[in-house]
C-alpha positions as CSV (number, residue, x, y, z in Angstrom):
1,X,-5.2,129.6,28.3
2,X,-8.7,128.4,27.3
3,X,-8.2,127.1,23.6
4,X,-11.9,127.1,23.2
5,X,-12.6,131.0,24.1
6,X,-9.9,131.4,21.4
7,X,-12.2,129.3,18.6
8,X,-15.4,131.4,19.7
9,X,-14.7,134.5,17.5
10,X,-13.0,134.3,14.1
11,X,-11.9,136.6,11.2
12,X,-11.7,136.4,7.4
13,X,-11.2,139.2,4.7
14,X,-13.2,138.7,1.7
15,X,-13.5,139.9,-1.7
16,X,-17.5,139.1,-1.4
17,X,-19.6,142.3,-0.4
18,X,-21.4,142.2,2.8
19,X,-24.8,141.1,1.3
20,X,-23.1,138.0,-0.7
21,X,-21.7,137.5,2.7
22,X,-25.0,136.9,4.4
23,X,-26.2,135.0,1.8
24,X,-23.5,132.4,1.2
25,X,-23.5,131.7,4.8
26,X,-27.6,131.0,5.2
27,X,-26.4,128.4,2.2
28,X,-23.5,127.2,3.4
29,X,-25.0,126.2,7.3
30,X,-28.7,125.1,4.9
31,X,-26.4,122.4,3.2
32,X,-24.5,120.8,6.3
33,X,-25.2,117.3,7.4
34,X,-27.9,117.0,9.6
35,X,-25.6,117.3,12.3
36,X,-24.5,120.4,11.9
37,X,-27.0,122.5,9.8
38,X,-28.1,125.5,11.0
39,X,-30.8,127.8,9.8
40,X,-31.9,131.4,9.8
41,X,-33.4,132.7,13.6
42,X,-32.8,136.3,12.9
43,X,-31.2,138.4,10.0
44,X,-30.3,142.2,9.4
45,X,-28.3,144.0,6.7
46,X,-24.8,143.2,8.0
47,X,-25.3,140.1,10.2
48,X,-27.0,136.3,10.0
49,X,-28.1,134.2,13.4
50,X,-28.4,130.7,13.1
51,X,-29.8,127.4,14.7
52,X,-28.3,124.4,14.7
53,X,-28.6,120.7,16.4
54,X,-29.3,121.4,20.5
55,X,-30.1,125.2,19.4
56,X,-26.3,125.7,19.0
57,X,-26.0,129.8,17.4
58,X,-23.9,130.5,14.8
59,X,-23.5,134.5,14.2
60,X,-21.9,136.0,10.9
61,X,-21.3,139.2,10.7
62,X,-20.2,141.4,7.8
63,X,-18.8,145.0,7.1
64,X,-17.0,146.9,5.1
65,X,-12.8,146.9,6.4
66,X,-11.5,149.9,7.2
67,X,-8.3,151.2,4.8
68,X,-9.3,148.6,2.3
69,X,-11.4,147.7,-0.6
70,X,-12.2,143.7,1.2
71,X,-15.1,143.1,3.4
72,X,-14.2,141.6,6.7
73,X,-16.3,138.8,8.3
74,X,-16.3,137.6,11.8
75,X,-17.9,134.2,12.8
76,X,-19.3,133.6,16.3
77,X,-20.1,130.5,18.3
78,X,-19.2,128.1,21.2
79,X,-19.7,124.6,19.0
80,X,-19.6,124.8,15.6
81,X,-16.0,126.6,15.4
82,X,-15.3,124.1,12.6
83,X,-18.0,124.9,10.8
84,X,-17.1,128.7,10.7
85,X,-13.6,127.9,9.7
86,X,-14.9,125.5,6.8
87,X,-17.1,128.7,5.6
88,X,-14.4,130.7,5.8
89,X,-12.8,129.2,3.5
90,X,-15.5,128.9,0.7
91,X,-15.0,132.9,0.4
92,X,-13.0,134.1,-1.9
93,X,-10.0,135.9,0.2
94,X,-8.9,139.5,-0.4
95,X,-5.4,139.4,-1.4
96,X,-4.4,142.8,0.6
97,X,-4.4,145.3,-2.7
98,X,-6.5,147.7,-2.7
């Protein structure tokens, strides 16, 4: 089992709506250290690209979840899987009522 390929793609339910999403995270990666900030390369409604160090992506993505009121957020890159997971948990989580 590769333990990295697991780390590449992650998941979080948020009470946030898809716009506050995308903006929290182009704050979020703008604040890091040096090290690991990563900025803006492309944007659209429901999704944020970002730069970092050794032009190391870092993809959020937002949309609506189906059969609830929360948005769901996915996360995307090879290096910086700490980094998503420390985002992820600077959103508010959806506590599963609707």
């Amino acid at each position: 089992m590769n333990i990295q390929a697991d780390r590449t793609l992650q998941e979080a339910h948020t009470t946030l709506s898809v716009p506050e999403v995308i903006e929290a995270a182009k704050r979020f990666f703008a604040r890091r250290n040096s090290l690991y900030a990563a900025f803006v390369d492309r944007e659209g409604p429901t999704f944020v690209s970002l730069r970092g160090q050794g032009g190391e992506e870092v993809v959020i993505g937002a949309t609506p979840a189906k059969d609830s009121a929360a948005t769901l957020v996915t996360g995307s890159t090879y290096l910086f899987d700490q980094q998503v997971a420390r985002f992820f948990t600077t959103l508010p989580p959806w506590d599963g009522v609707s």
